[in-house]
N, C-alpha and C positions, 0 to 999 in steps of 0.2 A: 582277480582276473576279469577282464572286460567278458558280455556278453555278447556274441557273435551273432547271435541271434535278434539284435536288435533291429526295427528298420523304422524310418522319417514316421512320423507321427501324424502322418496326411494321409493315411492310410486308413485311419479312424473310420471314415466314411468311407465306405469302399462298396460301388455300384456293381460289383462281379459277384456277389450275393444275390442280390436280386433276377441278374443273368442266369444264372447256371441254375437257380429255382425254375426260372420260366421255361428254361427249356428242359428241366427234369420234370416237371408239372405235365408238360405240352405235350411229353413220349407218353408219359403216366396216361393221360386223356386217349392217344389215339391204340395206344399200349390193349387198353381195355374193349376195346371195338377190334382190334386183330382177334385176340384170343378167342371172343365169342364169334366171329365168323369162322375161326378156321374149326371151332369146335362143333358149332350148326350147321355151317355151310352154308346161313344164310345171310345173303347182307343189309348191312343197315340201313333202312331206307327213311326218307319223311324227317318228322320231325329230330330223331333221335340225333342225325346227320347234322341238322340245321342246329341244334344244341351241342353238336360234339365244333362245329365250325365256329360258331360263337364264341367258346370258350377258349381254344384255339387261338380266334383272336385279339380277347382279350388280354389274355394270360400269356402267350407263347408272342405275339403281337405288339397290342402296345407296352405291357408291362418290360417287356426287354429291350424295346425302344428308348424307354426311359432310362434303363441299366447302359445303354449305348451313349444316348446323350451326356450321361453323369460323366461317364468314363473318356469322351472326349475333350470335356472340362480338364480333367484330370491327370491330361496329357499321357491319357493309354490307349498309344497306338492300335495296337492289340485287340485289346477288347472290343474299344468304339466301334471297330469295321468289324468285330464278331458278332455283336450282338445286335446292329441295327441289321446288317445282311441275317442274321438268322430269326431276326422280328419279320423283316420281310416275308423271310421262309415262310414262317410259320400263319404269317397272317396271309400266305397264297394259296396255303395248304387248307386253311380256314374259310377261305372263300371257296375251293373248289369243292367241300365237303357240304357246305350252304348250297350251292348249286346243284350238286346232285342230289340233298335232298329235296331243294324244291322242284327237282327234273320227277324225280322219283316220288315225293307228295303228288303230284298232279299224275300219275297212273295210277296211283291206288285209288285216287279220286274216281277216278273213268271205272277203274275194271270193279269197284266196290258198286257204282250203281247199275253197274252191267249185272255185277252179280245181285244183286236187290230186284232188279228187273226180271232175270228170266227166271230166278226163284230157283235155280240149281247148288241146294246144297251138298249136292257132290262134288264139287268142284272146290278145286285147293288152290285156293286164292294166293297164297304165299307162293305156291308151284308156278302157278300162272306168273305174279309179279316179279320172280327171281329170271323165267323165261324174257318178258319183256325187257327187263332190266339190260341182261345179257347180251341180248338182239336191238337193242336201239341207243339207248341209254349209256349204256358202258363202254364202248369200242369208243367216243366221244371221249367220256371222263378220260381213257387208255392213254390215247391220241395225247390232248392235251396235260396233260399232267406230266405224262413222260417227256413230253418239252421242255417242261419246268425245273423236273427233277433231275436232269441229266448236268445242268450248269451248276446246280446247287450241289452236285457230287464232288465238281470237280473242285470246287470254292473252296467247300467245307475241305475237303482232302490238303488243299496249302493252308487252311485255317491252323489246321490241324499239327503239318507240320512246321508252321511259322511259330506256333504256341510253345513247341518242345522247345527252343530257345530262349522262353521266357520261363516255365515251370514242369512240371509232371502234372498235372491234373488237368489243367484243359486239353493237353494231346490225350488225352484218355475219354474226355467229354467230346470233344469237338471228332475224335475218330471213332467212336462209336456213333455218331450221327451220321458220319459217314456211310459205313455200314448199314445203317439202318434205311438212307435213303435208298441205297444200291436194291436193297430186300422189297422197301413200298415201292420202286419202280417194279421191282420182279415180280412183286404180288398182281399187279395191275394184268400180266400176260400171263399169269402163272397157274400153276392152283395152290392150296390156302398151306404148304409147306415154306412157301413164302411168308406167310403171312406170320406164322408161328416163330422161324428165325427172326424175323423183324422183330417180333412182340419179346422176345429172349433181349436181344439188343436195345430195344427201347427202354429194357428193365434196365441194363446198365448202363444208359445213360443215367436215369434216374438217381441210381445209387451213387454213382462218380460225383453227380452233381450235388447232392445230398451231404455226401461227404467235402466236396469241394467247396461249397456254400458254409458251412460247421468251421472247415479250416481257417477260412477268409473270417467269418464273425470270432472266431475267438481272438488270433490274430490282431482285429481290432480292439477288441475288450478287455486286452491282458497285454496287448504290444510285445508280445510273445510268438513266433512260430512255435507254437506249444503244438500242433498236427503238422505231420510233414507234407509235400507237396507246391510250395509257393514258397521263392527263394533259392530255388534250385533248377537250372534246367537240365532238360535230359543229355543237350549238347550246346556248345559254345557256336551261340551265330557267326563267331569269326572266322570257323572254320569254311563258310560257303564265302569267304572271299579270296580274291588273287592279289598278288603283291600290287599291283598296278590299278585295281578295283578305286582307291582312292581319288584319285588321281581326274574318274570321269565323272566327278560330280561337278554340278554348275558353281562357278565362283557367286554369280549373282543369283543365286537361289537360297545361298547359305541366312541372308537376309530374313527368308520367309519362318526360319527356326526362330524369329525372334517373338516369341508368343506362347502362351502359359495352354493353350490350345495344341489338340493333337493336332497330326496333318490327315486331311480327309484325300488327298491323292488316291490312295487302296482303296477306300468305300467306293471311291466315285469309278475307278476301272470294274471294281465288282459288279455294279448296277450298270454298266455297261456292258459288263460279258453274257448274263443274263438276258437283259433285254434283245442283245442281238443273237443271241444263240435260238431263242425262242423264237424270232422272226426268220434265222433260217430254217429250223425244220419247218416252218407254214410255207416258209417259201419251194420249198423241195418236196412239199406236195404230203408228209406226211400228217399235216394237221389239215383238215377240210373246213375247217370253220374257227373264228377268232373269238368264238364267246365267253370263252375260260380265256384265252390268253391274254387278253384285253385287263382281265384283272388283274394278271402274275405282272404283265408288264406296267401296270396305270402302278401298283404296291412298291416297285422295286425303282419306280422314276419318282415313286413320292420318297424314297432314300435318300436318291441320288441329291434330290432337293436339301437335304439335311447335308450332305455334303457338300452344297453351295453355302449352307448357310456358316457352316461353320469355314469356308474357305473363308468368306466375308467376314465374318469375327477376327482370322487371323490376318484383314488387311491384304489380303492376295485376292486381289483385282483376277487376277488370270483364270484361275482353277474357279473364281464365282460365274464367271462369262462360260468358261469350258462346262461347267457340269450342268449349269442354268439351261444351255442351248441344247444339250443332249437330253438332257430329262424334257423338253420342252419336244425337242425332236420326236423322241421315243414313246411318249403322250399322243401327240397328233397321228402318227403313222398307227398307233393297236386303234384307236380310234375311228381312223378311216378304213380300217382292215374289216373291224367292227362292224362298221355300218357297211360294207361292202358286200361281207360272207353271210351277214345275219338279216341286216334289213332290205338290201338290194335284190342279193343270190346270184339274180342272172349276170353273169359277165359280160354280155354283149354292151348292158346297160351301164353297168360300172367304166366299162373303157369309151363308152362316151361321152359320160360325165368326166371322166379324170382329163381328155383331152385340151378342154379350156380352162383347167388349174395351173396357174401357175405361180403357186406360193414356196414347189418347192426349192424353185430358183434363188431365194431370199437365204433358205440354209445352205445352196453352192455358196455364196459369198459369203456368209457369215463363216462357214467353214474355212475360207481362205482366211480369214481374217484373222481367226483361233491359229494357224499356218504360219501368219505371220508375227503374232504376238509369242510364238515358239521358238522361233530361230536363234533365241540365245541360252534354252534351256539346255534341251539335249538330244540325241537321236532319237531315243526311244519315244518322247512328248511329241517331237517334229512326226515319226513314222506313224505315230497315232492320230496323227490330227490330218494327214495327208489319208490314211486311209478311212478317214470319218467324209474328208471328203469324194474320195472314192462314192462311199455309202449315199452321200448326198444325191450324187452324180445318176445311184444305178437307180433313184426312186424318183428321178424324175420321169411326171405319167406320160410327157412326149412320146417316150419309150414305148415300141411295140409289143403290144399285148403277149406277144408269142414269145418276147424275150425279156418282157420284165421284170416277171418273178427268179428267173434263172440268172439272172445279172443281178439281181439283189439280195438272193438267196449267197451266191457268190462272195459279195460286197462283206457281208453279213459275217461270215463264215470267217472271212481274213481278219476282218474286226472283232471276232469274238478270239482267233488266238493273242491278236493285238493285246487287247486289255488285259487275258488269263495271266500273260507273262508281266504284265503292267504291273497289274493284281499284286502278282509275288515280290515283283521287283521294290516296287514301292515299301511294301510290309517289312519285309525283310531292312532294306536299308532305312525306314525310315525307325525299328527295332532299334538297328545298330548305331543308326545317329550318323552315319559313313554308307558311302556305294561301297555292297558290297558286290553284288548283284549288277552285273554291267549295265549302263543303259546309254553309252556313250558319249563320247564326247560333245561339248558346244559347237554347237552346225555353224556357228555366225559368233563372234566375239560383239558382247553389251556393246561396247567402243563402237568398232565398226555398224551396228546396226544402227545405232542413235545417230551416226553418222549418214546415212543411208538414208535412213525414213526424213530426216530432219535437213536433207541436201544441203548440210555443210554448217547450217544455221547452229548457234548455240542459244542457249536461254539461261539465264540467273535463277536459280534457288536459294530460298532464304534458308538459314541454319536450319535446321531440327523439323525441315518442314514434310511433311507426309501428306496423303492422301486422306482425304475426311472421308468420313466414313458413309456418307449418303454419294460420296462420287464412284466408290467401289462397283457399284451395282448399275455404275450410268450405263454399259456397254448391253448389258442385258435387260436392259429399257428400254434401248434403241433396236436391240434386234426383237424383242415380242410386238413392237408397233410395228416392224419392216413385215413380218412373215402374218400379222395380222392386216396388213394392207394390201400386201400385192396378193395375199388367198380371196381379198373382198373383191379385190378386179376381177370383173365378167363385163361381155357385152349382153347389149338386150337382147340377142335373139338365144342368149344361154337361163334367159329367166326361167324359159318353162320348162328347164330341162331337171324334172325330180332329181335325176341321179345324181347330176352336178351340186344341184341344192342338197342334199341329204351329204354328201362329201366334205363339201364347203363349211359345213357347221362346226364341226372337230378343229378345222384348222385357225378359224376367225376365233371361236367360243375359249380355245384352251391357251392361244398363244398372247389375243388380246384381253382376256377376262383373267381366265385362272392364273397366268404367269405371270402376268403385269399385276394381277392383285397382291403375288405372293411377292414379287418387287417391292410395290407400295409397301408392303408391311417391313420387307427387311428394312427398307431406307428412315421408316421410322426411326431403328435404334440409331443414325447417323445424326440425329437431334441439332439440324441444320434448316433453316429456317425453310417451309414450302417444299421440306427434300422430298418429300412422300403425296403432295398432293397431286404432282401433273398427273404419277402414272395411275395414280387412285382414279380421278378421274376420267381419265381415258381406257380406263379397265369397266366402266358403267357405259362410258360411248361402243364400247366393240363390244360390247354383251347385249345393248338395245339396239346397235345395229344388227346381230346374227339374229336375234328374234323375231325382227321386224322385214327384214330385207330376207331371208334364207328358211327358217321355220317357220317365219311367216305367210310364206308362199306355199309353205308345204301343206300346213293345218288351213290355209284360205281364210286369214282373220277377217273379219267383214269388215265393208268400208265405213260401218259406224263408228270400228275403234280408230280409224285412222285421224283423226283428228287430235285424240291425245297423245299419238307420238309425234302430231306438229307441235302442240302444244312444248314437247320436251326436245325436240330439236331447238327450239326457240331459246329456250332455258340453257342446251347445252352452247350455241352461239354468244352465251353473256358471257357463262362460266368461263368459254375459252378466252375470248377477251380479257378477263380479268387474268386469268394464264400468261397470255402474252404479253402482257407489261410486266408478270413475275420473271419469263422470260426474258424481257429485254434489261433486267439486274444482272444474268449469266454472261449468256456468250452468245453469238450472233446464229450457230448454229440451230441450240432450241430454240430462239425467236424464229428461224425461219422453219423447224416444225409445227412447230403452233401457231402460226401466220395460214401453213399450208393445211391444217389440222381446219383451221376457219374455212375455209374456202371447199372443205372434203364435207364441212358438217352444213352448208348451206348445199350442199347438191342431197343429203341428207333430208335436211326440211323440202326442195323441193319433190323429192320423192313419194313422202308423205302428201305431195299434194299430186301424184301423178303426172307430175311437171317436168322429170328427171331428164336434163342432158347427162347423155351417157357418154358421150369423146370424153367431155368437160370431168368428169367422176373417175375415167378411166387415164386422163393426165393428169389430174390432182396425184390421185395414188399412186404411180408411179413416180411422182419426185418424192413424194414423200417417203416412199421405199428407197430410194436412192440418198434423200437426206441421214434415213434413219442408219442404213449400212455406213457412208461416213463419220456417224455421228459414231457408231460403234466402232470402228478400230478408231478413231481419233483417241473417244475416252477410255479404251482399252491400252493402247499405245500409251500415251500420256498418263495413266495412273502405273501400268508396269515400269516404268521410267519415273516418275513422281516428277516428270519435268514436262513441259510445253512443249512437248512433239511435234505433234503435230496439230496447226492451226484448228481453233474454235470458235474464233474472231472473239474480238471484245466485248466488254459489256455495253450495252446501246448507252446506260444511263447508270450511273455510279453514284450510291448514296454520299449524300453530304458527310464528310471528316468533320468531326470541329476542331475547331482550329484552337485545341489547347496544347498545354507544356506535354511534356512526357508525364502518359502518366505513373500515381504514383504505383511501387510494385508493393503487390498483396503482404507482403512477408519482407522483412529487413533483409538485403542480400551484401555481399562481401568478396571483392574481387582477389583471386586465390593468389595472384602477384604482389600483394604486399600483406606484411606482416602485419599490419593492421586489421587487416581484413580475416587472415586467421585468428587473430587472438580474438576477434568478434563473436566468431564462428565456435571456439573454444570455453567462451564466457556463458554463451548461448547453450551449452551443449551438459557444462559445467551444471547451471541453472535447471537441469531438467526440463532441456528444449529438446526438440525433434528439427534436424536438419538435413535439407538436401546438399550434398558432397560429392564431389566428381571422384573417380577410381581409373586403375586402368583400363578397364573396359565398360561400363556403363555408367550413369549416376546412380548414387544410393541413397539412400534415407538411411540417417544413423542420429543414434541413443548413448548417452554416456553408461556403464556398465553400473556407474557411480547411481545410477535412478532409475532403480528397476521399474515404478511408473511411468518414466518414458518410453522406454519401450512394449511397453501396454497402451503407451497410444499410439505407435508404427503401427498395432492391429486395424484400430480404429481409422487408423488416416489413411490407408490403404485398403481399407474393405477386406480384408485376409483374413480367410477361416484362422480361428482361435490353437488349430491343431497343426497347422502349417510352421516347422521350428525357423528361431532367426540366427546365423551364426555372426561369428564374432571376427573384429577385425584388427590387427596389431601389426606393428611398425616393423617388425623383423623376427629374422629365426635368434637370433639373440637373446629378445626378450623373452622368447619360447624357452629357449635352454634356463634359461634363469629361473625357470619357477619347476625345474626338473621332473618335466613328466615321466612316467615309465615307459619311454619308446621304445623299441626294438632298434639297433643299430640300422636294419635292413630302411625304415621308415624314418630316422634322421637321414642317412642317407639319400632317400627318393627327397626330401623335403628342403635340402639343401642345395639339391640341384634344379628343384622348380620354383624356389621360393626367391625373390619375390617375384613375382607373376601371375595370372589371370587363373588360376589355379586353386581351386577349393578344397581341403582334406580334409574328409568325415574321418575323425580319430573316438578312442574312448573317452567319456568325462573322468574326473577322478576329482581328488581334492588339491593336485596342482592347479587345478583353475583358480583358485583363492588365493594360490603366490603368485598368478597371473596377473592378478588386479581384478578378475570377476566379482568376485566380493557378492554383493546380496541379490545377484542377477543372473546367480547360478540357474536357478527352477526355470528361468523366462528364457534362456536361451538353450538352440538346438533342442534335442529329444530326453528322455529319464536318463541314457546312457551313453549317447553320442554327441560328440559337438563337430561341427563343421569349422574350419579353420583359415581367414584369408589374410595372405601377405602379399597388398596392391604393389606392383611396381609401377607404383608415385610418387615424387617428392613428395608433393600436400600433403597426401592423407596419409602417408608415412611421419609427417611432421607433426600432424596436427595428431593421430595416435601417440604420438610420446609429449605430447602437452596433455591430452585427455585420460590416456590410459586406454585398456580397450575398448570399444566402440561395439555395440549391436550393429549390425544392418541390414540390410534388404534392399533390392531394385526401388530405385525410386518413379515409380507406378503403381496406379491402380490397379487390382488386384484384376487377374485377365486379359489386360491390357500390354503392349507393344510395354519395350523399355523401355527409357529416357537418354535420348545419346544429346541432347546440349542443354543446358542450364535452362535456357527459355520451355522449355518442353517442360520443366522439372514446375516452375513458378508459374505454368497455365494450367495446368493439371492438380497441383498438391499445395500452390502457391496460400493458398487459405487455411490452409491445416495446419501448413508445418511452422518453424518458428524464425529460419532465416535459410537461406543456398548461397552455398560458395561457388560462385562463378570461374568455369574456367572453358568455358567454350563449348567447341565438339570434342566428344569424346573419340578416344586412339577407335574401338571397334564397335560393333550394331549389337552386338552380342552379349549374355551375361558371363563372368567365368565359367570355366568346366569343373565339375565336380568328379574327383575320385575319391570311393570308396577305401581307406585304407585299415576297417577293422581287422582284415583278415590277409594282408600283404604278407604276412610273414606264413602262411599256409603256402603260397603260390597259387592260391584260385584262381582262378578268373572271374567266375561270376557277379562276386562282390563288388567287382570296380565300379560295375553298372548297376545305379539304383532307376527305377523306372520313375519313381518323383521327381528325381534331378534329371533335366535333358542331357546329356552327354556330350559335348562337342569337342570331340580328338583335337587337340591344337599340334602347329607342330613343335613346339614349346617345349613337349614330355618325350616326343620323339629325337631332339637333339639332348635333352639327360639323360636319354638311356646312353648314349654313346659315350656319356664320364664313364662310364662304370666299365669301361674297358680296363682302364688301369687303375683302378679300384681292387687291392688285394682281398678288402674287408668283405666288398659286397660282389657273391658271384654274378655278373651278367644274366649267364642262364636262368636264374633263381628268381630276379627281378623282372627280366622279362617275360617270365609264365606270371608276376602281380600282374603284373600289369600289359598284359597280352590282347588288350583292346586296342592297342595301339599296332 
């Protein structure tokens, strides 16, 4: 009898170890500071703080950051947004524990040489410091932290319940955190009976995790659920959808599942609900100062950034520009807050400074812009990004002092249930692989809008052709130069205005330095020739302009240094010239930012020489904010489309072609319409070659079963971890009957009515695979006890299986990488590894097959259909074979459709 208990052997590495330690570690750490306060009543102060914070974040911090990054590789939805949202956590928890101790180090300082001075050893120093504490010190921590923790309640709480649809162990982990924040918030207003429930609760996370870490390592070391807990959840996610829930997902979104990458959607509403929930309680008056929350929010935008990066991994241009512009937004504002509450104080002074800013005008338009790049998603993207604009809208400083924190505070408010519900919506359906979770239908049909933006105009794409990967990120290049140019407009008579200056630095410093550096770095992995140098270098131009023009006035550099920032204007006027002919290879649009880019860095060097026209500096910069906004929905438009949207203009100068034959192709190829060409491909294959193969839905890489060395080197050609299994691929259910597995009628059945089609069945191995034709490539494919099963509805590779015999396969891609939907794709990518590709075009879908689980079909589970290594994509394929079994005496309807109840 097969074992039910098996699962994919990718599991081997498994980053939810490392999670559920960090955050059992992280309770353990602050676990032990409850108990001895509630037990002393006295609290921790100094260094002990500054060590318990530290630890905090390293361990609870970046350690589960890492456990989050693995687990997005990994394609677990789930986890990735648990564990970088609870790295956050825990590294905000870490910082405010740092903070009060060094609040609290610097009074024991004072009141120790108070006490050394007036030589009164009667006096109880600790009495005294606990008073201070309480009276200055603490009502701050109170204040702020309860800010913090009040979003992270509600986060954890859907963590919590999105996990019971995947196992038992992290609903049990993830809602004891729960709880435990609910207790650290109470503790903060409370007395130390709080503190002691928390420290109860912190213990069983510990333990949960202890054990749930144990379950996950053996699991992998024995490919056993030998501990229960994982493989089971408490309820079937299916149950939180409605017959019609299907029905409102975006047709043109389905696309972005094409990638070995989770979806970072949920992380990135996360670090949005956060950040603005935290800017409304400042804004409504219960937090008097931003010096802690500058940190909860600067921790939980450097997430959000990890959610760009891995939108960008998965080729989604949209969600890189969306969560780029919010994390970037979210940065600038705790920072002007920052300097506002902490270094400014006086109000009078801050709303005179904020008067002549006007950078945050650059985020109204980029916000439209996110608006319009949404109209073919769905309502719930559109209502989010219209109320982002809203937020835009209420933080403009034009706005009256008396009603700006209350409109923003407001703004805030609607955009943090916005995301909460995003939050869930996302997790859940992105779990199920299906909306289950309504988020509405398409505002705007893909058709009509390309029609729209593009006034009628069509444009040609060549087969297979996509977005490169350094063009993903153009939109969000163009908007950190827009909000770093039009924040640098001031006139002269705003120079000596500190407040404005002290303002002004946040906005210039993070949008053109830090965000355009962190641009430069992703465009690196797009390995396109100059992709990463403009913004690199113009992330050194807006950081020696904020220091020179803005902190520079502030700290009064002397006019002795001013000569070597001529010197480096000078130098940066070459560099951009050399830009602007890399420019003039593109599109007409960068040549004329880097044209205007010259012309910004010569008022620049005259600066440096106290020479500065200021009209001349203050029209530069605005076209250039106007270019840069163009430039952004252009290549936002255009890479959401992968088509010529909207105009870029040409390239001024187009490298020399030379003028030879075609050339030759890397690998022997063989056009799938003549039988020539298959029996090449068969000969190839015969021989113990690796070949690229079109299917009914993507291309593949396949191995004859006949050379178990061949497919030991699909690993290699592909870059695919060694524990990643490959299944097998035959001509018909025929051939399957023929070597007489032990099926269960219920499971010929299902497999007769989807077979042949885009349909994968994890079935048990046995020794019928040997009358298969597996023969000595039994060990190499699928796992110890499962084999995956595909019957393409293709001619070809239906043809060329009953010349070859079975076939290994796999997507033909790089491991991480987008699939392969035309031959050309297949032979620039793999074209040097492999040994020959049989040409047969674009392929029928963008997609790989859907995998169902059928070890355990004849139970009636549901849970097994859905493995979390295979993505799940419901076709409706399986949804018209349920309806044979109506008159099917053999197989009850009912019985079938509780297998396979994911549908």
């Amino acid at each position: 009898m097969a074992n039910l208990n098996v699962f994919p052997a990718s599991f081997y590495g498994e980053p939810g170890v490392l999670g559920m330690l960090a955050n059992g570690i992280s309770a353990f750490l602050v676990l032990l500071q409850n108990f001895n306060t509630a037990r002393t009543g006295i609290l921790p102060v100094g260094v002990e703080n500054i060590l318990a914070g530290v630890h905090l974040i390293l361990i609870g911090g970046i350690c589960q950051l890492v456990a989050g990054l693995l687990s997005f590789r990994k394609y677990d939805h789930l986890s990735g947004t648990a564990f970088i949202g609870y790295a956050a956590l825990w590294g905000s928890y870490g910082a405010t524990r740092i903070y009060y101790g060094v609040a609290t180090g610097a009074v024991t300082t004072t009141m120790q040489a108070q006490h050394d001075t007036m030589n009164n050893m009667s006096t109880n120093l600790t009495s005294n410091l606990s008073l201070i504490n309480t009276t200055s010190v603490l009502p701050l921590l109170e204040s702020a932290a309860i800010s913090g923790l009040v979003p992270y309640i509600l986060l954890s709480f859907l963590l919590a319940f999105c996990s019971a649809t995947v196992n038992y162990i992290m609903p049990f982990v993830f809602g004891a955190i729960t709880l435990t924040l609910i207790f650290e918030a109470a503790a903060l207003v409370a007395n130390s009976w709080a503190l002691v429930v928390a420290g109860i609760l912190e213990l069983l996370i510990l333990i949960f995790a202890i054990y749930g870490s144990a379950a996950l390592l053996v699991k992998g070391l024995t490919q056993r659920l030998a501990l229960k807990g994982f493989g089971t959840p408490l309820f079937n996610v299916l149950l939180l959808g409605t017959p019609n829930s299907a029905s409102a997902q975006s047709i043109g979104q389905e696309k972005k599942k094409n990638t070995k990458y989770a979806e970072p959607m949920a992380l990135g509403s996360f670090c949005d609900t956060v950040s603005s929930f935290i800017f409304a309680f400042y804004c409504f008056g219960y937090v008097t100062s931003f010096a802690l929350g500058v940190a909860w929010v600067s921790i939980i935008s450097a997430a959000q950034l990890f959610a760009t990066y891995y939108a960008h991994l998965r080729q989604d241009c949209y969600h890189t520009t969306k969560f780029g512009l919010h994390a970037t937004y979210w940065l600038i504002k705790a920072w002007e807050e920052f300097v506002a509450s902490v270094l400014i104080e006086d109000a009078n002074k801050v709303s005179s400074g904020r008067e002549a800013m006007v950078g945050d005008w650059f985020f109204v338009a980029a916000a439209l812009v996110l608006c319009v790049g949404s109209l073919n998603t769905d309502c719930l993207e559109l209502s989010h990004n219209m109320l982002f604009l809203l937020l835009t809208i209420s933080s403009v400083p034009q706005i009256p002092p008396q009603g700006y924190y209350v409109f923003f505070g407001v703004a805030c408010s609607l955009f943090t249930a916005a995301s909460l519900y995003g939050t869930f919506s996302r997790l859940i359906n992105t779990i199920a692989e299906k909306s289950l979770i309504p988020v509405g239908p398409q505002p705007v049909s893909t058709d009509q809008l390309k029609r729209i933006l593009s006034c009628g105009r069509s444009d040609r794409r060549d087969p297979g052709e996509s977005p490169q990967n350094d063009q993903i990120a153009d939109a969000l290049f163009y908007i950190s130069n827009g909000v770093a140019a039009l924040s640098a407009l001031h006139a002269k008579s705003t120079s000596a205005n500190s407040s404005f200056l002290h303002l002004t630095v946040p906005w210039v410093l993070i949008s053109g330095a830090v965000i355009q550096g962190y641009v430069s770095q992703v465009q690196v992995r797009g390995g396109r020739r100059f992709g990463s140098v403009i913004p690199f270098f113009y992330a050194v131009v807006w950081a020696t302009w904020t220091w020179f023009r803005f902190a520079g006035l502030l700290i009064q550099l002397s006019p002795m240094e001013a000569p070597g920032f001529t010197a480096g204007a000078i130098a940066f006027l070459v560099i951009n010239g050399f830009l602007m002919l890399i420019a003039s290879y593109r599109n007409l649009v960068l040549l004329f930012l880097t044209t205007i880019m010259e012309v910004v860095l010569v008022c620049f060097l005259l600066s440096t020489l106290r020479q500065l026209p200021y009209e001349l500096e203050i029209a530069m910069l605005v076209i250039f904010s106007i270019i840069c906004i163009y430039g952004a929905l252009a290549s936002l438009v255009n890479c959401i489309f992968t088509q010529r949207i909207l105009q870029m203009g040409p390239a001024l100068f187009k490298g020399q072609k030379k003028k030879e034959e075609k050339p030759q192709s890397p690998c022997p190829v063989a056009e799938s319409r003549l039988t020539s060409g298959l029996l090449k491909i068969t000969k190839l294959l015969d021989e113990g070659g690796v070949c690229g193969i079109p299917t009914d839905t993507v291309y593949a890489l396949a191995a004859s079963c006949k050379n178990p060395q061949a497919i030991e080197k699909i690993y290699n050609i592909k870059d695919r971890p060694a524990e990643k299994p490959i299944c097998i691929c035959i001509s018909s259910v025929e051939q399957l009957l023929a070597a007489k597995p032990p099926f269960s009628p219920l499971l010929w059945e299902f497999m007769r009515n989807v077979y042949p089609g885009g349909i994968s069945c994890i079935v048990s191995k046995g020794d019928w695979l040997y009358k298969l034709g597996v023969g000595a490539a039994y060990d190499r494919v699928g796992t110890k006890d499962s084999i995956m099963i595909r019957v393409p509805d293709h001619t070809v590779t239906a043809h060329l299986c009953d010349l070859t015999g079975p076939l290994a396969i796999t997507s033909a891609n790089p491991s991480g990488e987008p699939d392969s939907t035309h031959h050309s794709m297949v032979l620039s990518r793999l074209g040097h590894k492999i040994q020959g590709v049989l040409c047969d075009g674009d392929s029928k879908e963008v997609v790989a097959s859907t995998v169902v689980n059928c070890l355990k079909i004849d139970e009636g589970t549901t849970n097994t259909i859905y493995e979390q290594t295979y993505p799940v994509k419901i076709l409706h394929r399986i949804k018209t074979s349920l309806s044979l079994f109506d008159s099917s005496p053999q197989v009850p309807l009912a019985s079938l459709g509780r297998a396979v109840s994911l549908l």
